[in-house]
N, C-alpha and C positions, 0 to 999 in steps of 0.2 A: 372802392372809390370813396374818398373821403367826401361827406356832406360840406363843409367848411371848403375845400377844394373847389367844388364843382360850382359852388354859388361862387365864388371870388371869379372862376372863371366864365361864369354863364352870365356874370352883369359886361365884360368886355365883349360877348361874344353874338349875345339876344337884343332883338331889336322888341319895343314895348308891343307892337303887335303882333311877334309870334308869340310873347307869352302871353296874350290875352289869348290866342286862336288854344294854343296849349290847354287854357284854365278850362275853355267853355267843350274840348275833347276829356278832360277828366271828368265834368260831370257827368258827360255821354258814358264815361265808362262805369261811373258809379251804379249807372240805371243798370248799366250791362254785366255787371256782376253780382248785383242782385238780383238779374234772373237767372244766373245760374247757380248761386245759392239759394234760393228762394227753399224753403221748407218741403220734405218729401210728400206728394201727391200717391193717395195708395191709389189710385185710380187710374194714375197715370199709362200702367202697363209696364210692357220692356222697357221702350224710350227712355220713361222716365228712371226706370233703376238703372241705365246704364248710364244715367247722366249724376245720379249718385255714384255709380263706379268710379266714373273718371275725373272725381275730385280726390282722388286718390296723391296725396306726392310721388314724384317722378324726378328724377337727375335731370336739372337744367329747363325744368315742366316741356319736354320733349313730347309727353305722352307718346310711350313707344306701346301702345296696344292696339288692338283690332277685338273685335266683337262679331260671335253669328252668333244666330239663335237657330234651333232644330225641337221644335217640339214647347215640353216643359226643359230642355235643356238650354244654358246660356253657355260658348264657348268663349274661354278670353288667349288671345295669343299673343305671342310678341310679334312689335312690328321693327325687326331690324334695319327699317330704313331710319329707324329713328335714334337709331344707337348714335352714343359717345363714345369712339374708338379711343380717345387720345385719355382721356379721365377714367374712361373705366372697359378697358381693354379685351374683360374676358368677359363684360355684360354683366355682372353681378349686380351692379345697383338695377339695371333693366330688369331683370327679374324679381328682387327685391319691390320693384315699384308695382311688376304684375302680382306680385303677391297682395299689396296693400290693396290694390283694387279690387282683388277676391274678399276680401277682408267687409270693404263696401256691400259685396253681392249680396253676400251671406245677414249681413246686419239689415241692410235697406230691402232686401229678399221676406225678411222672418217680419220688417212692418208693415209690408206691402200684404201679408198673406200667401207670399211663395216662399216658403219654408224649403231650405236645404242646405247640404253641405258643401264646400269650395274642395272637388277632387284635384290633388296635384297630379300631376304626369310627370315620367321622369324625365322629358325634356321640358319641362319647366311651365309648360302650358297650362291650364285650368279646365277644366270641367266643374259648373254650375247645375246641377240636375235639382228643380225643386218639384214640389207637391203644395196643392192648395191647403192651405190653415187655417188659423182664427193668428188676427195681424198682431204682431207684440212687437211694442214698442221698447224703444233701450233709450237711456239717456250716451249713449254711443253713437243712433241714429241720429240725434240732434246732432251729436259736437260734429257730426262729417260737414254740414255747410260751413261750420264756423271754424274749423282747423285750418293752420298755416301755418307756414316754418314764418318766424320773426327772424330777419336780419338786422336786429339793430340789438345793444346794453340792452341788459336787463337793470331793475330797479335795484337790484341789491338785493332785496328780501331771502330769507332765506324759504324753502318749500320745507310744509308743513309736515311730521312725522307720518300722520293716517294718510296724508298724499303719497308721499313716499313707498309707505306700506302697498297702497292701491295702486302704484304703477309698475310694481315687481309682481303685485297678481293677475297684473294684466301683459304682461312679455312673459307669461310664464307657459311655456308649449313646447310640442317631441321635438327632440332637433336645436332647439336655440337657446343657448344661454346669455344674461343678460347682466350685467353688474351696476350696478349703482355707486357714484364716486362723488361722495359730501365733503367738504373743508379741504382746506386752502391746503394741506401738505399732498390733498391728490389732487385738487384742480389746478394748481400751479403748474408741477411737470406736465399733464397734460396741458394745458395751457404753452410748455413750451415745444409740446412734439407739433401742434397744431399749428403754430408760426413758423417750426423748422420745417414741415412739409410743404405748406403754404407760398414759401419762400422758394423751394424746388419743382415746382408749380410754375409761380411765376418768372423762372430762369428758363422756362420750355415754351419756344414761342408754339407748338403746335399745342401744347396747352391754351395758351391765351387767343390764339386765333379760332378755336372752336368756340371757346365762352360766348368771345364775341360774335360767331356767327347765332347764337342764342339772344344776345340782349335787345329787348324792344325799349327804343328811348322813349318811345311816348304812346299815351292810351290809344291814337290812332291804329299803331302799328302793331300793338298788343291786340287791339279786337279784330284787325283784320284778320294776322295768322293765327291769331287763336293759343300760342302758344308762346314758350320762350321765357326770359327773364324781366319784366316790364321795370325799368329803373325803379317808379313810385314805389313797388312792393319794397323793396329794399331802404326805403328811406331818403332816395337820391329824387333829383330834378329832374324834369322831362325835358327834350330836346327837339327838335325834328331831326329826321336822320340823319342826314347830311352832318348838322353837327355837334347829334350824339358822336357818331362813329369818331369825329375829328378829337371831341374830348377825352371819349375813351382812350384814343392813342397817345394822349399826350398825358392824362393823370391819372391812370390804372399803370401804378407802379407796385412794385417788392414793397416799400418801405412805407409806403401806405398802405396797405393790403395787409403788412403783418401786425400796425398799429391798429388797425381796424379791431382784426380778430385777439389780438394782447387784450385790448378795452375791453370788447363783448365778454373775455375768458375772465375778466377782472372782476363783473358784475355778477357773476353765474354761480349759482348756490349748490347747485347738482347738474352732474352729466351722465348719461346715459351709454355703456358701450355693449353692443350687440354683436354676439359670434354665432355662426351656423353650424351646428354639430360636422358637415364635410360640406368643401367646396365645390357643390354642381349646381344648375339650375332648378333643381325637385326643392334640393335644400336651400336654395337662396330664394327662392317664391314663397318658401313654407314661414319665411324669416321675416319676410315683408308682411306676412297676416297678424305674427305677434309682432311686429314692430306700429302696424297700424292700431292695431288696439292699444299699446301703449298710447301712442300721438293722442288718440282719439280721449282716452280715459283722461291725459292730460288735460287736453281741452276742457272737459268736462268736469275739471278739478279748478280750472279758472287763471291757468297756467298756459305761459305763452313754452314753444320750442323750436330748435332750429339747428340745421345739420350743417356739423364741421368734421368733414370726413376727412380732411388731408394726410393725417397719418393713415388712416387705412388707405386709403388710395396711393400712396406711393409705398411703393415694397417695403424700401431700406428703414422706413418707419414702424412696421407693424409690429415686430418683437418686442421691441420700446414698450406701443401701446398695451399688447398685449399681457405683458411684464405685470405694466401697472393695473392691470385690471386683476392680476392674481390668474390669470390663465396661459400661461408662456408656453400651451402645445397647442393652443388653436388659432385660427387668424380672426383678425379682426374687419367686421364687413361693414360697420357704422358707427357714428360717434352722432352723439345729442345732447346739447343743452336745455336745461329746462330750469324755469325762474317764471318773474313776471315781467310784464309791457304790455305796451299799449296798440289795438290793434295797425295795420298798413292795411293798403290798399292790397286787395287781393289779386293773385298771381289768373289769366286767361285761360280758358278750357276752349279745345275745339268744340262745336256743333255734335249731337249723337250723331248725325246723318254723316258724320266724316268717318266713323270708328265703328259703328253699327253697317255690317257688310251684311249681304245677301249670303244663308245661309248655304 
């Protein structure tokens, strides 16, 4: 949804006292995501590492996971109620995202003092088994509150060679290969498989009708469920429901949506494309551990990033993508940009006591 769009339509549509009730729920929400970014507590116990878990990214921030604990063991599963049938059919990015959250266990695990390794299962599930240590910190630890996917331009700049270097040593793990794709003769065609998938996206109303049962228009609705797409993250305006939803139908089109991501692709200095050595869920979780230590090392290099998966996600596209990565026998499970910007309002977590079940 175009910015420029939605304000031309939000001055016809908002009366001056829903945007003041609007203005004085984002500050509520500012308080409200600074406690759940707030800086890791080693004291805090389980709770609090599973509350560092589940700032993990996730497809459409669903948070499709559940959590017991057994002992010194933490288990993390998938919660299929929370899948994207229509965008990602066979659960990959679902596991992918359980992956990244093991990724959290293991790093916010080893500063807490619970030292251990993220076992995969070969149905994609997680086993956490730690042991008590001496707590060791990572500047990894840090960048977990402070990561976010940016959906907006980046500045232009180009990212630095030692960055560069340090985000191929950090995607580098069994199972997943990653490529790196600098200057404008590779980011262009990508740039235009990502408008051409984009475009058959939004030709698929059950595509678009699930987005939208994700998008929260305004801070309200964003802390209540705790989860979903909150417009502000994305650089857009808040609404009350009633008439986000009426806006979304009427300026969430093709031809903005593919201007959008052409601009974003135009700004972008490097992208990121990530393949699983085979397509099952053991391999698509193991993918989301190196995929979170890249985000994470990003972060921590002072680099914003942000996922434009459309060619992976639509079939007829992946060869293409694939192609251009120099890998044309494997599929392709995610596409990422990385550059600089400036930070947005951060995306809502549910509560541990939602995802933290009774062992």
């Amino acid at each position: 949804m175009l910015r420029r769009e939605f304000l031309v339509a939000a001055g016809a549509a908002l009366t001056v006292s829903a945007c003041a009730g609007a203005a004085g729920r984002r500050e509520d929400y500012a308080g409200y995501t600074a406690a759940l970014r707030a800086p890791l507590r080693p004291e805090g116990g389980t709770p609090e590492l599973i509350r560092f878990a589940t700032l993990a990214p996730n497809g459409h921030n669903t948070q499709p996971w559940r959590f017991t604990e057994s002992g010194r063991m933490i288990a993390l599963h998938p919660d299929m109620t929370r899948r994207t049938p229509v965008v990602d059919p066979d659960d990959h990015h679902l596991f992918i995202s359980l992956g990244a959250a093991a990724a959290h266990l293991e790093l916010a695990g080893a500063a807490m003092g619970r030292s251990g390794r993220a076992e995969v299962r070969a149905d994609g599930a997680v086993r956490y088994r730690w042991t008590p240590a001496t707590p060791r910190e990572s500047r990894l630890v840090a960048a977990i509150p402070a990561r976010q996917s940016t959906r907006s331009p980046f500045d232009g700049r180009d990212v630095a060679p030692q960055a560069l270097r340090r985000l191929d040593t950090a995607a580098r793990a069994p199972g997943v290969r990653m490529v790196l794709l600098t200057g404008r003769p590779k980011l262009d065609p990508l740039a235009d498989l990502i408008v051409a998938a984009n475009g058959v996206q939004m030709d698929t109303p059950e595509f678009v009708a699930e987005l939208k049962h994700w998008m929260r228009f305004n801070a309200a609705r964003a802390m209540a469920t705790g989860d979903g797409l909150y417009t502000a993250a994305s650089g857009n305006p808040v609404f009350p429901d009633v008439i986000g939803s009426v806006m979304f139908d009427a300026f969430f089109r093709k031809a903005a949506e593919n201007r959008r991501y052409a601009r974003q692709m135009a700004s972008t200095p490097a992208a990121a494309l990530f393949f699983a050595e085979r397509a099952d869920p053991a391999h698509w979780t193991g993918l989301g551990m190196a995929v979170e230590r890249f985000l994470l090392t990003a972060t921590a290099e002072g680099l914003a990033t942000a996922f434009v998966n459309q060619p992976a996600e639509v079939a007829a596209y992946r060869q293409a993508l694939a192609a251009l990565a120099g890998e044309p026998g494997l599929r392709p499970d995610l596409v990422i940009r990385v550059g600089h910007a400036p930070r947005l309002p951060y995306a809502p977590r549910r509560p541990v006591s939602e995802v933290l079940l009774p062992g």
